[in-house]
C-alpha positions in Angstrom: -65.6 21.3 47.9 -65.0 17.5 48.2 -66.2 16.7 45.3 -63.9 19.4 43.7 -60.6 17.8 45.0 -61.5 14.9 44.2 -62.2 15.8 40.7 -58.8 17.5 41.0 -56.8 14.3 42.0 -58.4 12.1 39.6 -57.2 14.6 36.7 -53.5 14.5 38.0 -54.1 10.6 38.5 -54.7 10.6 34.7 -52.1 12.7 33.5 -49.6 10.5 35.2 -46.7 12.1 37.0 -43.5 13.5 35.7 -41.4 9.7 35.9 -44.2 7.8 33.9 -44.2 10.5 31.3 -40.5 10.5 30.9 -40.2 6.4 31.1 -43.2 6.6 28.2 -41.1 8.9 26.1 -38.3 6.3 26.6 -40.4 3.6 25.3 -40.9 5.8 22.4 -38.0 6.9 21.4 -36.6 3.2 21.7 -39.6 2.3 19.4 -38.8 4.8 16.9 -41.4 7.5 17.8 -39.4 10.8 18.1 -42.9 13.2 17.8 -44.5 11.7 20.6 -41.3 11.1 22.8 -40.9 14.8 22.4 -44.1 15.3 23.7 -43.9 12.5 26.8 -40.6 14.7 27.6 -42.0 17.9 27.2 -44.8 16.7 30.5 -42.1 15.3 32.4 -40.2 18.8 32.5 -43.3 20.6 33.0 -44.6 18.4 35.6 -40.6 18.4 37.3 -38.5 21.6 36.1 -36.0 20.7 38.4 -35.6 17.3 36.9 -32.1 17.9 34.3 -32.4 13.9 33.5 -35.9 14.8 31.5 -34.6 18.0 29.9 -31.6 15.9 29.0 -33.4 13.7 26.8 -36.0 16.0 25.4 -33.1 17.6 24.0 -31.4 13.9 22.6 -35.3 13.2 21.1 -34.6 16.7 19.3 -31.7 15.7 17.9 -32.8 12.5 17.3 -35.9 14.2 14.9 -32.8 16.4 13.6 -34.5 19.5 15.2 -31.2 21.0 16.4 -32.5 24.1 17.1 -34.8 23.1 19.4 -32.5 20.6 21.0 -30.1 23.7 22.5 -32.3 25.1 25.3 -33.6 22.2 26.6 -29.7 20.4 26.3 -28.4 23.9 28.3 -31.2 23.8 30.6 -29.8 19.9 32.0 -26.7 21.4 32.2 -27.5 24.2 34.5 -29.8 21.7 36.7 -27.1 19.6 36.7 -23.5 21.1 35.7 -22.0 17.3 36.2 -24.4 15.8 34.0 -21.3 15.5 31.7 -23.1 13.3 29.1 -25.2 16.3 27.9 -21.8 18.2 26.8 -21.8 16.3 23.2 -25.1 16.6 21.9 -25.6 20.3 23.0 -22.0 20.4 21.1 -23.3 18.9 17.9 -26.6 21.0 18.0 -24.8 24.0 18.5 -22.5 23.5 16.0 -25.7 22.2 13.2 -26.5 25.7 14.1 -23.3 27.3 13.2 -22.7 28.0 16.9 -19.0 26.8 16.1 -17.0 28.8 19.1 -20.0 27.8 21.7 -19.4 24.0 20.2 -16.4 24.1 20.8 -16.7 24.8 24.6 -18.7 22.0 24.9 -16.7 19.7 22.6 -13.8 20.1 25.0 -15.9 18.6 27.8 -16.1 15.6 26.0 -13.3 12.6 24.3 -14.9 13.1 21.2 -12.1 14.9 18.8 -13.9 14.0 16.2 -16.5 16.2 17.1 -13.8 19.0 18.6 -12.0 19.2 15.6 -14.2 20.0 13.1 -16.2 22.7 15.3 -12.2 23.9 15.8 -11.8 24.2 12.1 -15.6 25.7 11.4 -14.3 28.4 14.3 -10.9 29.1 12.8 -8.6 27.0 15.1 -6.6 25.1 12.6 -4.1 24.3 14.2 -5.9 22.2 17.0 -8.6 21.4 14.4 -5.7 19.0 12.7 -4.0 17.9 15.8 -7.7 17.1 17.4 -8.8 15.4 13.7 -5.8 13.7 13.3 -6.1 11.7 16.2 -9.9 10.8 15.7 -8.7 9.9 11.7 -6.3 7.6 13.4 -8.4 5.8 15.7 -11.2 5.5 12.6 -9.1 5.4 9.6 -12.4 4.3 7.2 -14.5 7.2 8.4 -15.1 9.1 5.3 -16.3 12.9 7.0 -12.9 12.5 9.2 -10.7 12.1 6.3 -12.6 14.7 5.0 -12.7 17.2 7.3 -8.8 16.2 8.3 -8.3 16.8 4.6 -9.9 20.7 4.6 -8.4 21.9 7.5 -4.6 20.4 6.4 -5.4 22.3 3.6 -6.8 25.6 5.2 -3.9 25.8 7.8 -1.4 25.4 4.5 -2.6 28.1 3.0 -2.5 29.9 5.5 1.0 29.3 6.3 1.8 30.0 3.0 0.2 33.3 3.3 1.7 34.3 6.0 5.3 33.5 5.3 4.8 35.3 1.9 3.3 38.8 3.7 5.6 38.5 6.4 9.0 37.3 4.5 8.9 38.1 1.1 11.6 37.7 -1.6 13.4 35.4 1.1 15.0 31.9 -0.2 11.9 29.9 1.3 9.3 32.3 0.2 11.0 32.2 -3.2 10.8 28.5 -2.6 7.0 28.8 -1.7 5.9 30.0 -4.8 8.1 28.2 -6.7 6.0 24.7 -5.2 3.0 26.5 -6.3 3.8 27.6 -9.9 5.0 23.8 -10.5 1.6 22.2 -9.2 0.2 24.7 -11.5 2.6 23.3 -14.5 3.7 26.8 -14.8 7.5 25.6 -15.6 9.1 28.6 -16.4 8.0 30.8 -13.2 9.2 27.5 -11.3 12.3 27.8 -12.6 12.3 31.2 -11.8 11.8 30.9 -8.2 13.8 27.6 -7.6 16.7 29.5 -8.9 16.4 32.6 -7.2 16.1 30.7 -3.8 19.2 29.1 -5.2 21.5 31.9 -5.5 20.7 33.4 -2.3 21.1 29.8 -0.2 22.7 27.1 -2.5 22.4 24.4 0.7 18.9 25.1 0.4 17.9 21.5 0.5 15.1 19.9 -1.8 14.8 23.2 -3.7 17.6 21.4 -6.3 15.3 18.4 -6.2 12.2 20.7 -6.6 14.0 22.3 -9.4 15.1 18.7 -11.1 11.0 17.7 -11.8 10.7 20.5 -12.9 13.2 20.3 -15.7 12.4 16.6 -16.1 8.3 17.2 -16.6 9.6 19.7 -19.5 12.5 17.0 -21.2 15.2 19.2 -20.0 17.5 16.1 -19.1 20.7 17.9 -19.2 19.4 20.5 -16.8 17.7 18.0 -14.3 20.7 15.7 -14.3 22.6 18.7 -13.1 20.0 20.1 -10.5 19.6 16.1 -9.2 23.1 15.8 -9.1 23.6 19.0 -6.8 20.9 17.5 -4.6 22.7 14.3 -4.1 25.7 15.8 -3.0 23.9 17.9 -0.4 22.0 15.1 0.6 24.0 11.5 -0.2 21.7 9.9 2.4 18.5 10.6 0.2 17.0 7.6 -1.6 14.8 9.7 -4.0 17.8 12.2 -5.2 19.5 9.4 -5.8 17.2 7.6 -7.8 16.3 11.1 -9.6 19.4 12.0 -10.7 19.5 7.9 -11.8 16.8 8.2 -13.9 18.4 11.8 -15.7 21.8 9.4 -16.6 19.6 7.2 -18.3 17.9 9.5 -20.0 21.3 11.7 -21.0 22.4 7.9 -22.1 24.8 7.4 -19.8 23.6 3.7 -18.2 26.6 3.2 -16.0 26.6 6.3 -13.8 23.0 5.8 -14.2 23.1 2.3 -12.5 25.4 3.1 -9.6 23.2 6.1 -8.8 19.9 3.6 -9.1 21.4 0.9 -7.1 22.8 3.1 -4.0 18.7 4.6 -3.7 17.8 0.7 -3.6 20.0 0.5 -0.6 19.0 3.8 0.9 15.7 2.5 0.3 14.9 -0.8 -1.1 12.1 -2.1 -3.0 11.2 1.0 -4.1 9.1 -0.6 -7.7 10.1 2.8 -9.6 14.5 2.6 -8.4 13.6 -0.8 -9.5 12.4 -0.6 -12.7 14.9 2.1 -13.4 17.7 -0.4 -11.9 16.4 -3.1 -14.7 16.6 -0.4 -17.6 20.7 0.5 -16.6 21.2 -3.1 -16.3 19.4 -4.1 -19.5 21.5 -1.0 -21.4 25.1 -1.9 -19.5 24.4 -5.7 -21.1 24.0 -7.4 -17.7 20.5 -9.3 -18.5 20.5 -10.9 -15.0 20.2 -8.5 -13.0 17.5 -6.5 -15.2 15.7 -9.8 -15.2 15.7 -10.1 -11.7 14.9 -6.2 -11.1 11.8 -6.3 -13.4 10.6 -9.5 -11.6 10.9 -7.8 -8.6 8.9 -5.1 -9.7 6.2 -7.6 -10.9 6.2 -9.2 -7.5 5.5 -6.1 -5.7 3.0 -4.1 -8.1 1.6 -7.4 -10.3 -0.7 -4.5 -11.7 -0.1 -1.3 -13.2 1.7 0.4 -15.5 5.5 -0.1 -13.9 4.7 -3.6 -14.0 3.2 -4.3 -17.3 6.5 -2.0 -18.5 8.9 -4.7 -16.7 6.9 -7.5 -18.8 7.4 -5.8 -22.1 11.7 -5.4 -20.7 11.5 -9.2 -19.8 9.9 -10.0 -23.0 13.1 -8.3 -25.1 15.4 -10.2 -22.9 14.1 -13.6 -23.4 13.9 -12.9 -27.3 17.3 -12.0 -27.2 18.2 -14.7 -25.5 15.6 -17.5 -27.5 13.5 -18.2 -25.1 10.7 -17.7 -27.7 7.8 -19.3 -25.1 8.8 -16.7 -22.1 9.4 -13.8 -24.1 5.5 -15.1 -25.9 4.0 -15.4 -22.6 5.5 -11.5 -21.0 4.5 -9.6 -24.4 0.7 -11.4 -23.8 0.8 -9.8 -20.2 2.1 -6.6 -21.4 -0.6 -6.3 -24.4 -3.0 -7.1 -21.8 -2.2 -4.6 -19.5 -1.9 -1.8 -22.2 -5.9 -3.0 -23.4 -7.9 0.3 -23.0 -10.3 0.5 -20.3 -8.3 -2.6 -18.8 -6.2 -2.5 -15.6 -3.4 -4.4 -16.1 
């Protein structure tokens, strides 16, 4: 009988006791060795089932061999041992989540600072609206993080649509769901069901503002520069404070050939907004056209300074190029048509 127990405690000598086997499974998961930390982890629970700090990492060395499955009930098992142990509230999130677990995720996400995490198992569940809030923030804090942009990306997208959705089930044939479709005909380039739209939310709410603007590209993407001047125009008169109206309905008066107009309109969106390279560029054109070289010069050198590449820019060397011809300056206007060529090289970015 003596010799039995001492057969006995010479086994459990050897098997080592429920803190050695979890410290081993430390050592190997440090070193790299996920299969047999699993298994050093696996003893220490056995050999202590009340211990939540074991079951806690058996689950992390799951995760760690991307076994997220079997990560869950170990990870939920610490958790119930221990309901503070708040550090196991993340990587049961994840796993549950891997497993498409999304609502369950997200109850464990919301334990945790990680909106990273939150928001995507908020937009996998459905919650949009908190799925961008939560995202946005984590895309602010790490702007370079490719799957945050990503994910921020999908669910601004997904809560769009459904926006759209409902305001054209719930409000059809109103001025802003006439609007609605309207935006979504022109990103299509469907021009003449844009116009239709734009104008019917027109006639029913002429102060609709940005639906004249809207309504202006339109016209504009299609060459209709009589039209856009006029839709510009009616958006710069609701809205005199707004730089891009402004420099629309600019840009329409140069193209109707009318440079004066065209240049007050251009040079009142520079002061609404300045240094704007496109109001720029525009500004150079109506000064170039009104005769008052100078001040195109300076414009289109301006531009240069802030784009130096690109097409705006290699388009205000070719302007500077006709000035100094004009004006015999035969080495600068040599020197700008070089850039220019340059920049129009195919394949090459100017």
């Amino acid at each position: 009988m003596i010799h039995a127990l001492a057969l006995y405690l010479a086994i459990q000598a050897a098997a080592g006791s429920a803190p050695q086997h979890q410290e081993a499974g430390l050592a190997a998961l440090k070193a790299g060795n996920k299969d047999a930390a699993i298994e050093e982890f696996k003893k220490a629970t056995e050999l202590d089932p009340k211990n939540s700090q074991s079951f806690f990492d058996l689950g992390v060395a799951y995760i760690q061999s991307k076994d997220y499955g079997s990560a869950i009930a170990p990870l939920k098992k610490a958790l119930e041992l221990d309901p503070n142990l708040s550090a196991a509230h993340q990587p049961l999130g994840y796993a549950l989540m891997a497993q498409g677990y999304f609502q369950d995720a997200v109850t464990q996400l919301r334990e945790t600072n990680d909106k990273g995490g939150l928001g995507i198992a908020q937009l996998e569940a459905g919650d949009l609206p908190n799925a961008v809030q939560n995202l946005q923030s984590a895309a602010a804090a790490q702007p370079n993080n490719p799957d945050l942009l990503y994910y921020l990306a999908r669910a601004c997208g997904l809560l769009s649509k459904q926006l759209y959705d409902l305001l054209l089930t719930s409000y059809p044939n109103t001025p802003r769901a006439n609007e609605a479709l309207a935006d979504n005909y022109a990103a299509l380039r469907q021009s003449q069901q844009a116009e239709d739209h734009y104008q019917a939310a027109l006639r029913e709410r002429p102060d609709l503002r940005g639906a004249s603007l809207a309504l202006g590209q339109v016209y504009a993407s299609a060459n209709m520069w009589k039209q856009a001047e006029d839709a510009f125009r009616a958006e710069a008169k609701l809205q005199p404070g707004n730089a891009e109206a402004a420099y629309r309905l600019g840009s329409a008066l140069l193209q109707n050939g009318n440079p004066g107009e065209a240049r007050i309109e251009l040079e009142r969106a520079n002061r609404l907004q300045p240094d704007m390279p496109e109001t720029l560029y525009s500004l150079g054109k109506a000064d170039s056209q009104t005769g008052d070289n100078a001040a195109a010069e300076n414009a289109w050198k301006r531009v240069i300074e802030l784009e130096k590449t690109g097409d705006l820019a290699a388009q205000a060397h070719f302007g500077l190029s006709g000035i100094y011809r004009k004006q015999g300056r035969i080495e600068d206007a040599a020197r700008e048509l070089k850039q220019f060529q340059e920049a129009r090289q195919p394949g090459k970015q100017p």
